[in-house]
Every structure is written in structure tokens, then in C-alpha cells.
Biopython code that builds the backbone (N, CA, C, O; Angstrom):
import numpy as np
from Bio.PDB.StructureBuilder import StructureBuilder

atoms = [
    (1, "UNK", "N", (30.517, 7.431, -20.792)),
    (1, "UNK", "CA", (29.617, 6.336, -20.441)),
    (1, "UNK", "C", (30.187, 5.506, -19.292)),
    (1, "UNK", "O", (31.379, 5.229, -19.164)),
    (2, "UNK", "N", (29.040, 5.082, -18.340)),
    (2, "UNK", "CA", (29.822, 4.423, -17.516)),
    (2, "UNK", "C", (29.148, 2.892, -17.452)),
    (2, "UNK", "O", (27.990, 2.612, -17.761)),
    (3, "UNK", "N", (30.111, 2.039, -17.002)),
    (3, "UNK", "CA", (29.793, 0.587, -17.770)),
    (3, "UNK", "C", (28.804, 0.006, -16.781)),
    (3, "UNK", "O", (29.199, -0.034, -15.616)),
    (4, "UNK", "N", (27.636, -0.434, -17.027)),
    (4, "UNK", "CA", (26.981, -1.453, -16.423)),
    (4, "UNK", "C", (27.398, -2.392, -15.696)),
    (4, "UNK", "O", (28.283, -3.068, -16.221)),
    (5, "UNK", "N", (26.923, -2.840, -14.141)),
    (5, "UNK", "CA", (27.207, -4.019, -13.616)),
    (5, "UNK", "C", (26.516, -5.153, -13.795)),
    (5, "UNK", "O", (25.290, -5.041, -13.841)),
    (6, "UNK", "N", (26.962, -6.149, -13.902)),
    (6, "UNK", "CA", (25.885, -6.957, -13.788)),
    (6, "UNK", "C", (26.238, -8.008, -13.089)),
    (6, "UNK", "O", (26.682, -9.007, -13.654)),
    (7, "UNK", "N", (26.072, -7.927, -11.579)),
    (7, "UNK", "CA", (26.044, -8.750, -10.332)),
    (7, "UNK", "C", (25.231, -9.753, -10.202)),
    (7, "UNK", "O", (24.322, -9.983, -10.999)),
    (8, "UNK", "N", (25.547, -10.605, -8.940)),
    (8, "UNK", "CA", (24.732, -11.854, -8.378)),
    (8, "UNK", "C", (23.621, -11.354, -8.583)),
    (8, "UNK", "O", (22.913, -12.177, -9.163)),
    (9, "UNK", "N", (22.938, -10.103, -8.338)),
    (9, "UNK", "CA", (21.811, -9.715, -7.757)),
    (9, "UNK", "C", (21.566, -8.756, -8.862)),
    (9, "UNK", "O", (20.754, -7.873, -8.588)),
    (10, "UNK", "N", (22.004, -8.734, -9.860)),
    (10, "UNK", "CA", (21.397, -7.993, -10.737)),
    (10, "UNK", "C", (19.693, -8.394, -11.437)),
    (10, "UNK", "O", (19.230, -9.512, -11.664)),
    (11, "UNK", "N", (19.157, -7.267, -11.611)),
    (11, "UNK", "CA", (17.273, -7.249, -11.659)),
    (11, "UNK", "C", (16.920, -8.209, -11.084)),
    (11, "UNK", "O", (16.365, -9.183, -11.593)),
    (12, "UNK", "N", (17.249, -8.027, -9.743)),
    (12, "UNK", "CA", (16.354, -8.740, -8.843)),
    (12, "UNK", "C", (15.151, -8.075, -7.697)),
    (12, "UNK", "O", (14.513, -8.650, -6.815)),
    (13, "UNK", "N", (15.160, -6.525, -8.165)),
    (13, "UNK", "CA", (14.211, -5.920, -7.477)),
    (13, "UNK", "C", (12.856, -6.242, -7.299)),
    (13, "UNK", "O", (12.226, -6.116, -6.249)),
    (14, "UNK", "N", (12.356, -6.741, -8.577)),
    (14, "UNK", "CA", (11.038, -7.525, -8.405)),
    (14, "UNK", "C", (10.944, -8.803, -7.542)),
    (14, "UNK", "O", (10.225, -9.019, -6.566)),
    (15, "UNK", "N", (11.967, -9.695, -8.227)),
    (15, "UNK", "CA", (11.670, -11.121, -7.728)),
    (15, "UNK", "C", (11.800, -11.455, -6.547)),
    (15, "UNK", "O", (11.218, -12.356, -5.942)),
    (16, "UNK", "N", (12.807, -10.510, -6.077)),
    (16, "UNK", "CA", (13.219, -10.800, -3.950)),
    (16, "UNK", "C", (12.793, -9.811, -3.063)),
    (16, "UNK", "O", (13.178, -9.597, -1.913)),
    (17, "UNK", "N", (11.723, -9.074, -3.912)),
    (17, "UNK", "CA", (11.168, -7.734, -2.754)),
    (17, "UNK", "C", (9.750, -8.622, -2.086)),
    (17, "UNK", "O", (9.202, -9.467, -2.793)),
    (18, "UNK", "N", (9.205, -8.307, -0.568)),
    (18, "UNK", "CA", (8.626, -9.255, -0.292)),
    (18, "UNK", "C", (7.615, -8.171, 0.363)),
    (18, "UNK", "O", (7.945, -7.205, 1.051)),
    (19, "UNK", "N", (6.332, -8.550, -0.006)),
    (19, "UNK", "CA", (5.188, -7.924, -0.032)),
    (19, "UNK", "C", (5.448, -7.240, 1.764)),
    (19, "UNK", "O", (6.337, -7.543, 2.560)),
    (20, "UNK", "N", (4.252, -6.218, 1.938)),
    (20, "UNK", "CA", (4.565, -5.842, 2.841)),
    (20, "UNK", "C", (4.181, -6.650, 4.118)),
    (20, "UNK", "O", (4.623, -6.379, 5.235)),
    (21, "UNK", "N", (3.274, -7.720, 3.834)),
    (21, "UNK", "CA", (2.793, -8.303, 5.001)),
    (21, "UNK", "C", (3.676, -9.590, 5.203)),
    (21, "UNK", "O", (3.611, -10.256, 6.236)),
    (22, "UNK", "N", (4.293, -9.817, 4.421)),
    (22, "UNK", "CA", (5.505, -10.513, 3.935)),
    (22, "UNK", "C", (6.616, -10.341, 5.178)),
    (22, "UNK", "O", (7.164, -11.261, 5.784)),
    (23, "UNK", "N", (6.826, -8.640, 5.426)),
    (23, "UNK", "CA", (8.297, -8.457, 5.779)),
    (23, "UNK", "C", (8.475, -9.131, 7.452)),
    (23, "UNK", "O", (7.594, -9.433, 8.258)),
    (24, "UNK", "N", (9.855, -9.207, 7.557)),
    (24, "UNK", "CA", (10.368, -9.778, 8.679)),
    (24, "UNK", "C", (10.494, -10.932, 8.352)),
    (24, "UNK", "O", (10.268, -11.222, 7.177)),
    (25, "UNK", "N", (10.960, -12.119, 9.446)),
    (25, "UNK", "CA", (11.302, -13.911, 9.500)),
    (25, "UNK", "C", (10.203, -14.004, 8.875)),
    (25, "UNK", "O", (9.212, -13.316, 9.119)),
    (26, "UNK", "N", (10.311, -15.125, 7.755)),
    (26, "UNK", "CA", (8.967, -16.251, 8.025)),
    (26, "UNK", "C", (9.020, -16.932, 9.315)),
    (26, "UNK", "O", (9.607, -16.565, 10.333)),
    (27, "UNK", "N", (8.342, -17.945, 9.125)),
    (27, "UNK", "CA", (7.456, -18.580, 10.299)),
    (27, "UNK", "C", (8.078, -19.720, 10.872)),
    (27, "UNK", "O", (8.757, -20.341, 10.054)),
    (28, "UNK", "N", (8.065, -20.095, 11.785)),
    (28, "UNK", "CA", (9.309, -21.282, 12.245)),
    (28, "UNK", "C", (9.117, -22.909, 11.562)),
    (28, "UNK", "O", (9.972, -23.792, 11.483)),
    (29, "UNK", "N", (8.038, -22.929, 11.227)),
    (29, "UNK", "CA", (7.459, -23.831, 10.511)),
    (29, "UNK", "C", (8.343, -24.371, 9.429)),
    (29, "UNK", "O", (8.473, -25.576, 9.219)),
    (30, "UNK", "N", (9.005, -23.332, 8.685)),
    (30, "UNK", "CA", (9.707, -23.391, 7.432)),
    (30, "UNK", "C", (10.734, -23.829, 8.032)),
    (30, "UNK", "O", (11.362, -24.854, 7.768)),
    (31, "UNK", "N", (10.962, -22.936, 8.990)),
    (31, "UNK", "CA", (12.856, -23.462, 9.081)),
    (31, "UNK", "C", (12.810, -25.016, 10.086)),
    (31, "UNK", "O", (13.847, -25.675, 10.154)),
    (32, "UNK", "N", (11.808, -25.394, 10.667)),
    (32, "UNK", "CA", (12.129, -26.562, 11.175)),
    (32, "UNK", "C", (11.197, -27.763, 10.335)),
    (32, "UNK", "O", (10.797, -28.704, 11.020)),
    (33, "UNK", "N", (10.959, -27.749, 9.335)),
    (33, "UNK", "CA", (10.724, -28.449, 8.212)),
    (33, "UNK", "C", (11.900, -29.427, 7.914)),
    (33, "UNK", "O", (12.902, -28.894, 7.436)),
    (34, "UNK", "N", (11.940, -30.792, 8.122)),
    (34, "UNK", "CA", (13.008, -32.203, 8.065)),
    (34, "UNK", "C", (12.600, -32.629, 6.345)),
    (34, "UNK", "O", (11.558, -33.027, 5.823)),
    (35, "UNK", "N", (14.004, -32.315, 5.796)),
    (35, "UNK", "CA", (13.824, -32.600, 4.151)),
    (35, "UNK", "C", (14.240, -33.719, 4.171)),
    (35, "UNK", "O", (15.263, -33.722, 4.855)),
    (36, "UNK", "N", (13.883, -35.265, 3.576)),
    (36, "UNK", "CA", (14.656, -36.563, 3.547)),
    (36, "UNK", "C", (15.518, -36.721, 1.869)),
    (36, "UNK", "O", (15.304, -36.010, 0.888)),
    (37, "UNK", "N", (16.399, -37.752, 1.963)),
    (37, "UNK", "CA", (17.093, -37.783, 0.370)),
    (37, "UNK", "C", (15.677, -38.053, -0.286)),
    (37, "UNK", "O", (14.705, -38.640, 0.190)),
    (38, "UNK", "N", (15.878, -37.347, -1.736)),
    (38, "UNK", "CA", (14.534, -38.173, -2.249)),
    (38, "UNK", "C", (13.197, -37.028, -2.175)),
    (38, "UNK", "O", (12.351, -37.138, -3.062)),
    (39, "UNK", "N", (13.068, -36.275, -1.449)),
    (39, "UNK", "CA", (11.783, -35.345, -1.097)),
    (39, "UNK", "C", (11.997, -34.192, -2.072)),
    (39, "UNK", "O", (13.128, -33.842, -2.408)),
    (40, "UNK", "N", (10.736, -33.535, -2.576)),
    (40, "UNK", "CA", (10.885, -32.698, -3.991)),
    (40, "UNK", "C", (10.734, -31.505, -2.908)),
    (40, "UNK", "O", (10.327, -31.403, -1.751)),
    (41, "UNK", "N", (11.274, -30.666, -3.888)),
    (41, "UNK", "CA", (11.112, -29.212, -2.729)),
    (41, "UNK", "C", (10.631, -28.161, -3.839)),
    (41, "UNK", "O", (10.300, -28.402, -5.000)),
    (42, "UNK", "N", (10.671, -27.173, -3.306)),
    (42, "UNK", "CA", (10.588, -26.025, -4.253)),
    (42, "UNK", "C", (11.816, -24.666, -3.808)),
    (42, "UNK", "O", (11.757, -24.105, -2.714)),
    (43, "UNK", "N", (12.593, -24.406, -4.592)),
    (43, "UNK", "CA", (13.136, -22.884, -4.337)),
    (43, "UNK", "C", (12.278, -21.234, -4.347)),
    (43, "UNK", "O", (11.810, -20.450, -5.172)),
    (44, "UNK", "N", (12.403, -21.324, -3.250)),
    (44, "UNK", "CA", (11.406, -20.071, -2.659)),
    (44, "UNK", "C", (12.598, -19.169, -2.289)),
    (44, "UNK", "O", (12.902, -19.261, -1.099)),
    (45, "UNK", "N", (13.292, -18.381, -2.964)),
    (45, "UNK", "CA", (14.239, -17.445, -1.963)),
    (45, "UNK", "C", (14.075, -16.406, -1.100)),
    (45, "UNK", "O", (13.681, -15.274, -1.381)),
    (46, "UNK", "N", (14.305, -16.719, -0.329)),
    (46, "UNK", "CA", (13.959, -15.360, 0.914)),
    (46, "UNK", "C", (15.117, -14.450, 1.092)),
    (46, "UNK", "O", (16.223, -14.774, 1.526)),
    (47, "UNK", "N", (14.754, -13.338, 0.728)),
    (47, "UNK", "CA", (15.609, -12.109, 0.425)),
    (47, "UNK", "C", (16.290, -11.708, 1.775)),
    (47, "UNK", "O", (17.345, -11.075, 1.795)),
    (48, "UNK", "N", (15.627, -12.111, 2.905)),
    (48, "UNK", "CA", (16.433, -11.894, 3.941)),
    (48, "UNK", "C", (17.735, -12.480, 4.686)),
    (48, "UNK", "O", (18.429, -12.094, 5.626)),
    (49, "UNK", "N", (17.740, -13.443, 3.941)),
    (49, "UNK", "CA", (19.095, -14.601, 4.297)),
    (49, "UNK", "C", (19.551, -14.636, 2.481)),
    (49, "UNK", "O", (19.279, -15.365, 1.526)),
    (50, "UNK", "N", (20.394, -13.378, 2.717)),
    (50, "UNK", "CA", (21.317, -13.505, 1.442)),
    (50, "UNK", "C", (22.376, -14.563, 1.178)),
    (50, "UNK", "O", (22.292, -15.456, 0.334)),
    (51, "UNK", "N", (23.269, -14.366, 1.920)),
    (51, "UNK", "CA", (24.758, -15.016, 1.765)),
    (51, "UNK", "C", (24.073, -16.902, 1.643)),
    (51, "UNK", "O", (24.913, -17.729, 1.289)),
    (52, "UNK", "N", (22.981, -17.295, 1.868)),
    (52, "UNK", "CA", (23.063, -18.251, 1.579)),
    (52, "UNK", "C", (21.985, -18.611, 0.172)),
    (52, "UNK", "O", (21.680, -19.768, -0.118)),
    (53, "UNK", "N", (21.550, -17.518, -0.525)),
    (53, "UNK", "CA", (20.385, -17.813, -1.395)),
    (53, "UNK", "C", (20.969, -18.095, -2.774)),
    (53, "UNK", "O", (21.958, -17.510, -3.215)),
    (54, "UNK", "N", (20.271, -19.055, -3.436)),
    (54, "UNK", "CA", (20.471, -19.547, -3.977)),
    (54, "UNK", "C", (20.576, -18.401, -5.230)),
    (54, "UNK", "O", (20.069, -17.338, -4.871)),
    (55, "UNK", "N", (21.186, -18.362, -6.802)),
    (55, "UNK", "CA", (21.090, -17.456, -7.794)),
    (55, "UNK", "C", (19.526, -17.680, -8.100)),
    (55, "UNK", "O", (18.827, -18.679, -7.931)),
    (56, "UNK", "N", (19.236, -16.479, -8.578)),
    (56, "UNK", "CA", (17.396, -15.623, -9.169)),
    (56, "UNK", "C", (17.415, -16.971, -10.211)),
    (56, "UNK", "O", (16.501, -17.792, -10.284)),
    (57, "UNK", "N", (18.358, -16.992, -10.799)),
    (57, "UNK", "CA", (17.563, -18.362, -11.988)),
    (57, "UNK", "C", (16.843, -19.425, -11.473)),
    (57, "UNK", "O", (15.749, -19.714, -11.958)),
    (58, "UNK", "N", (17.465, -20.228, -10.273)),
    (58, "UNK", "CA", (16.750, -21.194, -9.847)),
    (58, "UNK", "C", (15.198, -20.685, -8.965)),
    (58, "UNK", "O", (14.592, -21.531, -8.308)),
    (59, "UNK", "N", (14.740, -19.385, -9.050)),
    (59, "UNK", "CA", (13.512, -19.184, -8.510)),
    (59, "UNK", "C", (12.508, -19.909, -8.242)),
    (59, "UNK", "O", (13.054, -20.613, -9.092)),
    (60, "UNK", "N", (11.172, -20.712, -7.783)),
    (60, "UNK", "CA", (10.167, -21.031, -8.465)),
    (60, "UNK", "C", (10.546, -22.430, -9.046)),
    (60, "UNK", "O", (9.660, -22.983, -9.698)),
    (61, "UNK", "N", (12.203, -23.335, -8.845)),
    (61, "UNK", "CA", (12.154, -24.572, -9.606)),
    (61, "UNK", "C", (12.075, -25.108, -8.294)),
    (61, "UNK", "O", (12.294, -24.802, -7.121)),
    (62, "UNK", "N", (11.407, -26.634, -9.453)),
    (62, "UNK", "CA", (11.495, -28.029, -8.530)),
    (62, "UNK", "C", (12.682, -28.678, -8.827)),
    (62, "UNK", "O", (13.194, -28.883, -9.928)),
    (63, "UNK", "N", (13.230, -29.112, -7.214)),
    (63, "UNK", "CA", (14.354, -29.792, -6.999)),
    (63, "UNK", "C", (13.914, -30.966, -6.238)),
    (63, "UNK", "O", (12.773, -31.299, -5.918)),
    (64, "UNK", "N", (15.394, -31.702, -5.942)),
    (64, "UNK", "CA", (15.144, -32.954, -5.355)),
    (64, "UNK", "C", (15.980, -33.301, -4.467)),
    (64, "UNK", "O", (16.915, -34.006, -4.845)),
    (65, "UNK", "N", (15.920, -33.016, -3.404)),
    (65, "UNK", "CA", (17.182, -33.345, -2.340)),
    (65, "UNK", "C", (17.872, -34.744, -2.177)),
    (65, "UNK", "O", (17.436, -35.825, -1.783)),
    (66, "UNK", "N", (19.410, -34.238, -2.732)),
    (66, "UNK", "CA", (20.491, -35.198, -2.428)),
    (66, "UNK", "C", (21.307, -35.775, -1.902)),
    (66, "UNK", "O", (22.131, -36.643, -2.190)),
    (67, "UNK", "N", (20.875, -34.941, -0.658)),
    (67, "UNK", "CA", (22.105, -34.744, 1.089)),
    (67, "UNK", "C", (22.083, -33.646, 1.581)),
    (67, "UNK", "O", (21.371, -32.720, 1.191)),
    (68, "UNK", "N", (22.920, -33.612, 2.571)),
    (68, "UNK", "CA", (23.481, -32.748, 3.396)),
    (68, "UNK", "C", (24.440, -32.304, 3.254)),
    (68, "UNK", "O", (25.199, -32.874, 2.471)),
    (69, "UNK", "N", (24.852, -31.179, 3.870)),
    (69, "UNK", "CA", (25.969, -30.625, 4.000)),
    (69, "UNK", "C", (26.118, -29.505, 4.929)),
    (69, "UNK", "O", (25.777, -28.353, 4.660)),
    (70, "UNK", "N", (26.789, -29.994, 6.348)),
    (70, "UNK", "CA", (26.196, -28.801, 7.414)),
    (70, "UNK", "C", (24.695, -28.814, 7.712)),
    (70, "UNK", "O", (23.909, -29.758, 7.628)),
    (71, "UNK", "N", (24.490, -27.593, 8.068)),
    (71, "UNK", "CA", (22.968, -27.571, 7.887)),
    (71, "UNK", "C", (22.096, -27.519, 6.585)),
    (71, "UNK", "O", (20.926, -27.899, 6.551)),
    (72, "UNK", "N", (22.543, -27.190, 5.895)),
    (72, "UNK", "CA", (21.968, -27.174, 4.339)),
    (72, "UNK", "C", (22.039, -27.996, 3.619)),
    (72, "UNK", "O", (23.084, -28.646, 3.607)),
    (73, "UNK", "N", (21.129, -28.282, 2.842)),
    (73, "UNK", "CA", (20.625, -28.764, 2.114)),
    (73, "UNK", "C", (21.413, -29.172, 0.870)),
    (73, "UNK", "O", (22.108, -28.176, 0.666)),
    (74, "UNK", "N", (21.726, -30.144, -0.158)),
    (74, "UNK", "CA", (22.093, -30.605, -1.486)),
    (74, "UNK", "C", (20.872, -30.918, -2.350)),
    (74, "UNK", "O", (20.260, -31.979, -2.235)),
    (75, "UNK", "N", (20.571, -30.057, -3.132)),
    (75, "UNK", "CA", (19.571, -30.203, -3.927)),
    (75, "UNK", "C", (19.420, -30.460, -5.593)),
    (75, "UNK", "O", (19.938, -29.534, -6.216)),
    (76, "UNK", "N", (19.142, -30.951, -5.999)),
    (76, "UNK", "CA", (19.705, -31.230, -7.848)),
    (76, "UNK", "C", (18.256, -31.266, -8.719)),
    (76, "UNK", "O", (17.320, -32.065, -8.690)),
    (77, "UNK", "N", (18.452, -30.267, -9.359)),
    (77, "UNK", "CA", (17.261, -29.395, -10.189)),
    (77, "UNK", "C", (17.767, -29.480, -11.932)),
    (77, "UNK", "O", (18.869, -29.676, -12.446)),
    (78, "UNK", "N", (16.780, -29.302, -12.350)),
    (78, "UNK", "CA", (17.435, -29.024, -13.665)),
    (78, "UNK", "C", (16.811, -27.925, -14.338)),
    (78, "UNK", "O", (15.664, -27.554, -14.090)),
    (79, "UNK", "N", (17.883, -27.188, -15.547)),
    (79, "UNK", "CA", (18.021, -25.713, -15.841)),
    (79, "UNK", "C", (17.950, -26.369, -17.620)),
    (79, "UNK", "O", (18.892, -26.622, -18.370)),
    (80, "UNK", "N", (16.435, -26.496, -17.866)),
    (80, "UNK", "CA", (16.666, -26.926, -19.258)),
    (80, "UNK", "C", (16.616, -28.348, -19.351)),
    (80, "UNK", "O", (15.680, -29.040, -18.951)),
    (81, "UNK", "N", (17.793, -28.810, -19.964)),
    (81, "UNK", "CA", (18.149, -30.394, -20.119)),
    (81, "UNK", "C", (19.451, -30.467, -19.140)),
    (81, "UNK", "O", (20.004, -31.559, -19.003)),
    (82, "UNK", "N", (19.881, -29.468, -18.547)),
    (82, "UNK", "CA", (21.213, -29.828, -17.979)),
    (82, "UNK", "C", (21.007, -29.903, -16.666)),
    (82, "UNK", "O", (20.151, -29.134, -16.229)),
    (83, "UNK", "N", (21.731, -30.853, -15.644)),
    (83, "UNK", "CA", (21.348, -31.016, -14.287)),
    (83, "UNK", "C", (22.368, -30.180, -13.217)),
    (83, "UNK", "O", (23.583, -30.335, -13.343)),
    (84, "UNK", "N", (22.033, -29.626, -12.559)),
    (84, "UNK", "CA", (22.296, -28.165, -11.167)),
    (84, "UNK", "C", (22.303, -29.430, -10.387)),
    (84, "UNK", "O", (21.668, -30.482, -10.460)),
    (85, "UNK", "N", (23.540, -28.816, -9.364)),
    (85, "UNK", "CA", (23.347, -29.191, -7.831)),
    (85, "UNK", "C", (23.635, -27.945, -7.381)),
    (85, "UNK", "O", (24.503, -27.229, -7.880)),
    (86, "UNK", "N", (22.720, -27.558, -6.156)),
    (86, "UNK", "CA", (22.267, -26.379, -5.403)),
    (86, "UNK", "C", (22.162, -26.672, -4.350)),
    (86, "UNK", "O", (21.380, -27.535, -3.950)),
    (87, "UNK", "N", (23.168, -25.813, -3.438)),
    (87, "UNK", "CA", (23.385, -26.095, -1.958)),
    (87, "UNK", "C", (22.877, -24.888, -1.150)),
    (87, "UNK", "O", (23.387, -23.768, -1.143)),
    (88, "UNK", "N", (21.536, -25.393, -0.309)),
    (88, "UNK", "CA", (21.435, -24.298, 0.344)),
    (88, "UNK", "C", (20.819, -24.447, 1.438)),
    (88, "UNK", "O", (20.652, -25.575, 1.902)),
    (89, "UNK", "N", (20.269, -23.101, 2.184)),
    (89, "UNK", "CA", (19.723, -23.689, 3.676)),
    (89, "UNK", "C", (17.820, -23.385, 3.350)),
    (89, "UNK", "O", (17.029, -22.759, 2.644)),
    (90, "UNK", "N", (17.925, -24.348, 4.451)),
    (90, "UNK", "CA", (15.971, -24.563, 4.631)),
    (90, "UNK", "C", (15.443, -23.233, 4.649)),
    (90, "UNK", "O", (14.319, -23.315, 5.145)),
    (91, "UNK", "N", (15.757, -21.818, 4.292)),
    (91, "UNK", "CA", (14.768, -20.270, 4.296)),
    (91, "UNK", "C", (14.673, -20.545, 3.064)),
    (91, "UNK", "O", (13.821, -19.804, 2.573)),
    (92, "UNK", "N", (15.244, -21.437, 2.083)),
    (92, "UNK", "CA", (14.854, -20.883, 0.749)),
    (92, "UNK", "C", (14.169, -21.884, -0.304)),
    (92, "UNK", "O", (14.157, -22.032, -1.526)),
    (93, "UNK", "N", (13.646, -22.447, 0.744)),
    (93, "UNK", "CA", (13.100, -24.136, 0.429)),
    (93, "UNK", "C", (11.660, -24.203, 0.945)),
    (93, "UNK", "O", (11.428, -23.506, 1.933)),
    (94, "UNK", "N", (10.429, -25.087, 0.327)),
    (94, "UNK", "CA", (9.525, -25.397, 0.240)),
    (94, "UNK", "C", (9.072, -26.592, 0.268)),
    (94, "UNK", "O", (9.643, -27.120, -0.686)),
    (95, "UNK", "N", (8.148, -27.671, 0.938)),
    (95, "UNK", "CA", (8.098, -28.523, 0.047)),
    (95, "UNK", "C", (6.890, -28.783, -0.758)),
    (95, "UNK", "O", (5.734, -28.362, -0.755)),
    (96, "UNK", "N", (7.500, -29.536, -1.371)),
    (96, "UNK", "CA", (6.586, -29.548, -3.018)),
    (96, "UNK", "C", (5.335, -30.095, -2.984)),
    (96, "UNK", "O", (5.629, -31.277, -2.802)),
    (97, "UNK", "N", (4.036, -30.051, -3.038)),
    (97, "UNK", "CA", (2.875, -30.313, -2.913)),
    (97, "UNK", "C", (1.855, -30.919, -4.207)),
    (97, "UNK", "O", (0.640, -31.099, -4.131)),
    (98, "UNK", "N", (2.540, -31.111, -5.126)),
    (98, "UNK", "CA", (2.495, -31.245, -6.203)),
    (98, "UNK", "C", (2.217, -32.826, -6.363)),
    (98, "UNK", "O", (2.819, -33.668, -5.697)),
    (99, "UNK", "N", (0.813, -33.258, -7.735)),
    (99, "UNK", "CA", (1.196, -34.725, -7.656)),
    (99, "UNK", "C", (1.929, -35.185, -8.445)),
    (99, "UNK", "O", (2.576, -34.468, -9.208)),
    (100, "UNK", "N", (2.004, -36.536, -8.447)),
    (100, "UNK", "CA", (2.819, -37.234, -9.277)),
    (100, "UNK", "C", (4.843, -36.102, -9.255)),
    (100, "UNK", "O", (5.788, -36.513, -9.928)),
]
sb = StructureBuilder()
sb.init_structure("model")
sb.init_model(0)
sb.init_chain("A")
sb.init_seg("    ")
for serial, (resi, resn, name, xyz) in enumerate(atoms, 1):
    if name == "N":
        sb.init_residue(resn, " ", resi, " ")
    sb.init_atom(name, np.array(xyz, "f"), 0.0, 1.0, " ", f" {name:<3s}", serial, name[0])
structure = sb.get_structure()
């Protein structure tokens, strides 16, 4: 038997494969999007800018930006009842459109 891995990127074939009309950059729109402290975002990961994407758990959550750092982003989400800070860059960020 040989032992299972289970990596950063383990079963992530579904969640970071990106439709076909999807493929290539998104749109410049996204990446020159100005997040302020305080602004809700959403984690959208874009499979094409790995080394900076955030882990598959935070998929699909709402966060709340807390600063900077470099070019990226400080973001603090919560996983349950417990509170994440998540540092990452504007490809894998949204903002939140949502009321209240």
C-alpha cells in the first residue's frame, strides 16, 4: 500500500478548476480594485496565482480587511466561532455586495 498525501491542495480539483470561458487573467478591474480597513470582501481564489492563494477552506468566506502588508491584503474572517487572519493579494478577493 502506498500512503496517501494529503497536501495544501489536496481535493481541490473541483473548487480551483475554472470554467472554460473562465481561463486566462481575470479582468483588470479586480486587480486594481482599492480595499479600505473596514471593507467586507469575499475570498474568490484564483487558481492561477498559486503561491499567494489563500487555503480551499477559506473559499466563498466573508472577510474584513485589517491592513496591509506589501501589496496584499490583511484580512480577518471567521472559521466557525474562531477568528483567521488571512493574508493575501487582490486575485483572490472580491468585494462584498451584500446588505447589512
Amino acid at each position: 500500500m502506498v500512503k496517501r498525501t494529503h497536501g495544501y491542495r489536496y481535493k481541490t480539483r473541483k473548487l480551483l478548476r475554472k470554467k472554460p470561458r473562465e481561463k486566462g487573467l481575470s479582468g483588470l478591474s479586480r486587480l486594481l480594485y482599492e480595499y479600505k480597513v473596514g471593507d467586507k470582501v469575499i475570498i474568490d481564489i484564483d487558481s492561477t496565482f498559486i503561491s499567494t492563494a489563500p487555503h480551499r477552506r477559506y473559499q466563498g468566506k466573508v472577510g474584513t480587511v485589517v491592513g496591509m502588508r506589501g501589496r496584499a491584503y490583511v484580512i480577518e474572517t471567521f472559521l466557525g466561532d474562531k477568528k483567521k487572519i488571512i493574508i493575501t493579494t487582490p486575485e483572490h478577493l472580491k468585494p462584498y455586495q451584500g446588505g447589512s
